[in-house]
N, C-alpha and C positions, 0 to 999 in steps of 0.2 A: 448397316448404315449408321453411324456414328453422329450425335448433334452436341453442339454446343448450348449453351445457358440462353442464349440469343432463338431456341426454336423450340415453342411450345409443342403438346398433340391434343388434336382436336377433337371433336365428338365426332364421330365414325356415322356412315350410312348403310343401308343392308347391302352394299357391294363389300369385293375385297379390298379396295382402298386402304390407304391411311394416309392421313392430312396431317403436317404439320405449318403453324404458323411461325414463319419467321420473322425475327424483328430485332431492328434496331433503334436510333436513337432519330432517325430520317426516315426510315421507311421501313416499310411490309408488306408479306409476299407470303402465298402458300405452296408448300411443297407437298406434291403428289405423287407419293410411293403407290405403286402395284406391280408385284411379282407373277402376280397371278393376272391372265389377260391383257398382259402386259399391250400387247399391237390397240386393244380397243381404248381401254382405259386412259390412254397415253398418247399414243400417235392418231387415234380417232376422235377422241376429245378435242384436240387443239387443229384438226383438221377440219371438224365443224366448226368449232370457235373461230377459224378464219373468214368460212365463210358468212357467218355471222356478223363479224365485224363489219366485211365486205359491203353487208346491205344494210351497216348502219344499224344495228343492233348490239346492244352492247354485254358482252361475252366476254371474260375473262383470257388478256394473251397471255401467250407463252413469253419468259423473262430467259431465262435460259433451260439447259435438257442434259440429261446423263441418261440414255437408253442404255446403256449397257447396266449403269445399277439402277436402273428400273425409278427413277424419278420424271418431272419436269418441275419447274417452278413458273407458278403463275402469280396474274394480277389478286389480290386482295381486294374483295368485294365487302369485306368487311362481315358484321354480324347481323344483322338488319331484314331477314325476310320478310317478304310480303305474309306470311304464315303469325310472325309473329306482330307486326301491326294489325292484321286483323281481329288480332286477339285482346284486342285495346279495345274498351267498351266504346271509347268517343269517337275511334273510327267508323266512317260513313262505308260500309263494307259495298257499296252498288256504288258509290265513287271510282273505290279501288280497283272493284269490278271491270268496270267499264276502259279504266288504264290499260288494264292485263288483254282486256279485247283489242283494243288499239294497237296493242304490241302484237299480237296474236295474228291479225290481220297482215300485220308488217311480216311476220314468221311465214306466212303462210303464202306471201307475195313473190318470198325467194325460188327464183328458175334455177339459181350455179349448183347445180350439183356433185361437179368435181373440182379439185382441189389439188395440190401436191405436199404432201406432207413433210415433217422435219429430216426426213431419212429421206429425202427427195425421189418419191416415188409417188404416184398418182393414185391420189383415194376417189372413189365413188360413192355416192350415198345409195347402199343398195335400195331395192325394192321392199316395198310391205305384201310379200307374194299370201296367197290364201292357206301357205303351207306354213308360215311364220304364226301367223292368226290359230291356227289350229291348235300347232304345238304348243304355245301359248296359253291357248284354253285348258288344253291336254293336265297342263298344270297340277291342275286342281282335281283330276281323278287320279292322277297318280301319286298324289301326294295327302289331300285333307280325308278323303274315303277310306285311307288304310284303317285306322281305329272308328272308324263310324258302320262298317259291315262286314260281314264274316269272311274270310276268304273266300267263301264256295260261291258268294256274292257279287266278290267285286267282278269279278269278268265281264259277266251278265251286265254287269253297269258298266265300266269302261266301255263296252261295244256300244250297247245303246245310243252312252254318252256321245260320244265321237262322231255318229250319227248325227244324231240332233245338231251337233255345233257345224258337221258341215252343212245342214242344210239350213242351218241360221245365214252363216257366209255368203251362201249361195244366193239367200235374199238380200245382201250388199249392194248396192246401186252406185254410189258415187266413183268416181278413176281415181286409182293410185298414181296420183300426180301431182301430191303437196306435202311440201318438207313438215314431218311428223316429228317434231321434240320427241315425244312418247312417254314422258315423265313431267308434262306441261302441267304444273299444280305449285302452288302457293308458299313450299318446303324451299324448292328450285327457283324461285323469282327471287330476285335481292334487292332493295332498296341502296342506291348510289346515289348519292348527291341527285336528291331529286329524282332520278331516274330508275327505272327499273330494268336491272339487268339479269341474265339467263344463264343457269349454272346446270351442270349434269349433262351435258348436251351429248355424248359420246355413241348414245346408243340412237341415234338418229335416224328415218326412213323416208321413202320416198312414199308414201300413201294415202289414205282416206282423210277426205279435211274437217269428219267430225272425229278423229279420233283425240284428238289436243285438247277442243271442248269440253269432249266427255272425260278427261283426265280434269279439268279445272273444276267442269263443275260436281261431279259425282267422285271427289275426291276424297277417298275413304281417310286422310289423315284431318278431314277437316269438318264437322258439322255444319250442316246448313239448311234454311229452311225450307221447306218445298215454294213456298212464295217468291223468295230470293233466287233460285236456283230456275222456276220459269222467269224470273224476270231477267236475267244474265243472258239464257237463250234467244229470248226474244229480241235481249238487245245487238245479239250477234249477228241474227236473220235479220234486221234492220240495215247491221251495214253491207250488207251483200246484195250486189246488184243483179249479178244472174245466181241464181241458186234454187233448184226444185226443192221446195220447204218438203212436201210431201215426205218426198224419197229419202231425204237429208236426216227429218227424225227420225223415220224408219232404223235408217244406218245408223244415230247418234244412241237409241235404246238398245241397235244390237250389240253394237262395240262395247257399251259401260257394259252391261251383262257381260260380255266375255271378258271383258277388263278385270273386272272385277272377281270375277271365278278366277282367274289366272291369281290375280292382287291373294286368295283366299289361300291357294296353290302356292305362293310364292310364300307368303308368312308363316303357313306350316313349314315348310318346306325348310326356312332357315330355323327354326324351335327346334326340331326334328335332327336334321342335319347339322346344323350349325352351331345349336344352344343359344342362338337368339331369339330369345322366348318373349323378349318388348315387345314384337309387333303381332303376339296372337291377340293382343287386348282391342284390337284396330277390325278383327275378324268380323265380330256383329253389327259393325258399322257397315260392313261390305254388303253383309244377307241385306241389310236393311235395304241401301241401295241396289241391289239385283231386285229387290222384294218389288223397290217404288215402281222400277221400270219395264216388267214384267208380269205383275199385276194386269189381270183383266187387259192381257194384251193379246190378242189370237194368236200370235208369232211365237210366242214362248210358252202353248199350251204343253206340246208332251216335254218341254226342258222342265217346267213346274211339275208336271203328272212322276217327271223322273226323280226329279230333287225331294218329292216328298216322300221316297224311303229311308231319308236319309234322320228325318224328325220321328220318325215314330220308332 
């Protein structure tokens, strides 16, 4: 793919991506090469972003498409995250907060779950089935455990492992019945003209309505206080009318724990494989988080009993 003087390249994320910003002397626009996964990255991207639009959330459209060389070109949300205003000592960070919930609630109000995509065929937003969850977990023993035990080890771990994570699942309570971003954290929000709008949206699901929460607040690219982080929650169960608090945090401590195993999973994973070695420095931020929410919690006694062969 060939560019002119008119199109920058941008800083990359751990997908296969690659961004470039176009521009002229009137306008800009980003263009979205993926060779690789080309149907999700591409055609499921701007499939969500319509439904998005749809319900008044604002999502980056599609400008025009070259599926055959593996592009689309979209709106230009500019450079502006919510990640990086936080990071501003004079922002009111439970202001911002409280924006990202409002939106959130709006995210999570969406029933459209299909769609017809630019190749005029009919996208669904699959399901968040318990075998997605799993493989997901799965992650992080097949990946961060290889240099932390001996071969004749891991097995013995893997099974256990696998174990335990399906019988975390099984203690799940809420229905897969609310559109899941999955990548709903502070990186992904972008500050527009006042507004904040929703980027990364491709890998989308139909399921659990704390898993979005638990990506915002237990978001390992972002420090935050244990004080902040009950006060976010709290303001969430505040705005929900029917909702069994009970069963809800239950679910919201299981999922960041698997979340975040997976998050631990996923960052070796690209060091290892990929030679994207940035995001191991993000890893003791994850323990930390599995540590807060796992902690002196009866539910995650033999995943604790199991992870501590992994320290000594």
């Amino acid at each position: 793919m060939k560019f002119s003087k008119h199109f920058r390249k941008l800083k990359g994320d751990a997908s296969e991506r690659i961004f470039y910003r176009k521009k002229n002397k009137k306008n800009s626009s980003i263009i979205v090469f993926a060779k690789k996964d080309k149907s999700s990255n591409l055609l499921n991207y701007d499939s969500i972003n319509k439904i998005l639009v749809r319900n008044k959330i604002l999502a980056p459209m599609m400008l025009s498409k070259n599926y055959s060389k593996s592009f689309i070109e979209i709106e230009d949300f500019g450079n502006q995250t919510i990640f990086n205003l936080l990071k501003k000592k004079k922002t009111n960070k439970f202001k911002v907060y409280m924006q990202i919930i409002y939106l959130l609630n709006k995210l999570q109000s969406i029933r459209q779950k299909k769609v017809k995509n630019f190749n005029n065929k009919m996208y669904e937003i699959p399901k968040y089935t318990t075998r997605i969850l799993e493989n997901e977990a799965k992650l992080f023993s097949e990946w961060y455990i290889r240099n932390k035990l001996k071969k004749s080890e891991q097995k013995k771990f893997k099974k256990s492992y696998v174990e335990i994570i399906k019988k975390l699942i099984k203690k799940i309570n809420q229905k897969n019945d609310t559109f899941v971003h999955r990548d709903f954290h502070i990186s992904n929000l972008m500050m527009v003209k006042n507004k904040i709008g929703i980027i990364d949206s491709q890998d989308a699901l139909i399921g659990n309505k704390a898993y979005d929460l638990a990506s915002l607040i237990d978001d390992v690219r972002f420090e935050t206080s244990e004080k902040l982080k009950n006060k976010i929650f709290n303001f969430y169960l505040k705005t929900q009318e029917i909702l069994d608090k009970r069963s809800f945090k239950r679910d919201f401590s299981i999922i960041s724990v698997l979340r975040n195993l997976k998050i631990i999973g996923i960052f070796t994973r690209l060091a290892v494989r990929d030679n994207k070695k940035k995001y191991l420095k993000l890893i003791p931020y994850a323990w930390i988080l599995i540590k807060n929410r796992s902690e002196n919690n009866p539910n995650f006694k033999d995943l604790n009993n199991l992870l501590k062969v992994l320290n000594t």
